[in-house]
N, C-alpha and C positions, 0 to 999 in steps of 0.2 A: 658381273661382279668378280672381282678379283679374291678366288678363294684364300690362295697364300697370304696375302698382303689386307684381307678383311675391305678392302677398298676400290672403290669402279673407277670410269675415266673422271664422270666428273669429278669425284673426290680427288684424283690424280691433278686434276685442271687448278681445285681449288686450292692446293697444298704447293704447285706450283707458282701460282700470279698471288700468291699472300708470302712469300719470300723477298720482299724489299718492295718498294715504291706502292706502301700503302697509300691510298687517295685519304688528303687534307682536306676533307670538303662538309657539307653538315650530314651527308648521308654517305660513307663511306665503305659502309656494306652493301648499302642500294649500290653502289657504282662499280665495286667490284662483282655484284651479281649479277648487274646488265653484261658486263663486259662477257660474263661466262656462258649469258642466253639462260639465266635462271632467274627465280625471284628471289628477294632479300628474303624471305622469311626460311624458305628450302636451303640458302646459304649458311643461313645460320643456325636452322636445324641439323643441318650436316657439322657443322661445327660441331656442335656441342656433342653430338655423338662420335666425331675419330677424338673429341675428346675426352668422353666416357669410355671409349673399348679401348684408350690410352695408345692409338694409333697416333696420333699427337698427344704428346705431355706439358707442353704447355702453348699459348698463342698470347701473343701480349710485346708490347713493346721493348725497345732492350735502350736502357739508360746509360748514360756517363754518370754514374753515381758520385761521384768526385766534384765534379763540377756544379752541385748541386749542394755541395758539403759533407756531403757521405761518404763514407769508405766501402771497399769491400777487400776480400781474401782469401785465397784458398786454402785452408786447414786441414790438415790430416793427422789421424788417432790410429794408437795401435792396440785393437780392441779383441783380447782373447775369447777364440772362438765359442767355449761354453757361455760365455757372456755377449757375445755380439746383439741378441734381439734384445735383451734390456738397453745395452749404449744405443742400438741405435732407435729407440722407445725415447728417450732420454734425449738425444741431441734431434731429433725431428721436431721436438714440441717446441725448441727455441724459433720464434716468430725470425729469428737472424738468419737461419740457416736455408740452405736452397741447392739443388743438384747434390744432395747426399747418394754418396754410391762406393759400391763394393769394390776393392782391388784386391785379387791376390797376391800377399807378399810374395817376393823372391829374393835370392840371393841380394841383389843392388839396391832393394828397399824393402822394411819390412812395416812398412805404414799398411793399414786396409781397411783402413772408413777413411776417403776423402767428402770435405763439402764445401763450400763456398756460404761464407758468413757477409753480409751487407746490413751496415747499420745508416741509423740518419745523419752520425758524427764520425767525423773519424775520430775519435776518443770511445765511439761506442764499441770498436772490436776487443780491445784489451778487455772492457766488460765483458762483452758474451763471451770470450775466452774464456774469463775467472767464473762466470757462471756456468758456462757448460763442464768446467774443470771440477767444478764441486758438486756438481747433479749428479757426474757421471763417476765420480772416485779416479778419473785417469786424465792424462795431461795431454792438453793441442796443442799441435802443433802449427802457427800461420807462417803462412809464408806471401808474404806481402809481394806484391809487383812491384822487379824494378825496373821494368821499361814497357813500353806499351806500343802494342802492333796490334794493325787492324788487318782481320782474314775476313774477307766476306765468303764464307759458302755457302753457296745455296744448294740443293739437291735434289735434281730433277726425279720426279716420281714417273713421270711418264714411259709407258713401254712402248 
């Protein structure tokens, strides 16, 4: 086991082959666990643990929310420091919000709570705007996508 990184090879194996071309099939953790030389149940016991010691933060599919009808956006607040655990107390709870995280201001921008809002409309962001705007006593800022590019990274854990 990999003291630094809290993770062994196989974890290393499993974090690598669950980075794209998950299997379409009726058992698709059985099929990624043969492939590894493990069984489905140990696969997904290890899951669940680099996802409890937050070695992974999250595993799950990633959508075209747009093409579904939904929106999403990335929004940023400028949330003074003696108050930052109550906002972000506040903007966590909204079921909309997702990948909330800390920037330190500087000179060329003084934003430092970004998050990513995704509703089931796109008329729902303007809502969870005006709601997180009134929970929180301070104003978001969205900033909507206007053009769309696809980065696939993947990131080998293997040493």
């Amino acid at each position: 086991m990999s003291e630094a990184a809290g993770i062994d090879t196989i974890d290393r194996a499993i974090i690598d082959s669950l980075q794209g071309g998950f299997p379409l099939c009726e058992r698709p953790y059985a099929a990624v666990a043969e492939a590894l030389g493990i069984g489905e149940e140990q696969l997904l016991e290890r899951l669940q643990a680099m996802l409890a010691a937050r070695v992974l933060t999250r595993f799950g599919p990633m959508f075209q929310v747009e093409r579904m009808g939904g929106a999403f956006v990335l929004a940023a607040m400028r949330v003074p420091e003696a108050d930052w655990l109550r906002v972000l107390e506040v903007v966590n709870a909204f079921p909309q919000v997702a990948h909330n995280y800390r920037r330190e201001s500087d000179r060329h921008c003084d934003f430092n709570m970004w998050f990513v809002l995704a509703t089931e409309t796109a008329d729902g962001i303007a809502a969870a705007v005006r709601s997180i705007e009134e929970a929180s006593g301070l104003p978001v800022f969205p900033f909507p996508k206007l053009q769309e590019y696809f980065v696939e990274m993947k990131l080998a854990v293997r040493t």
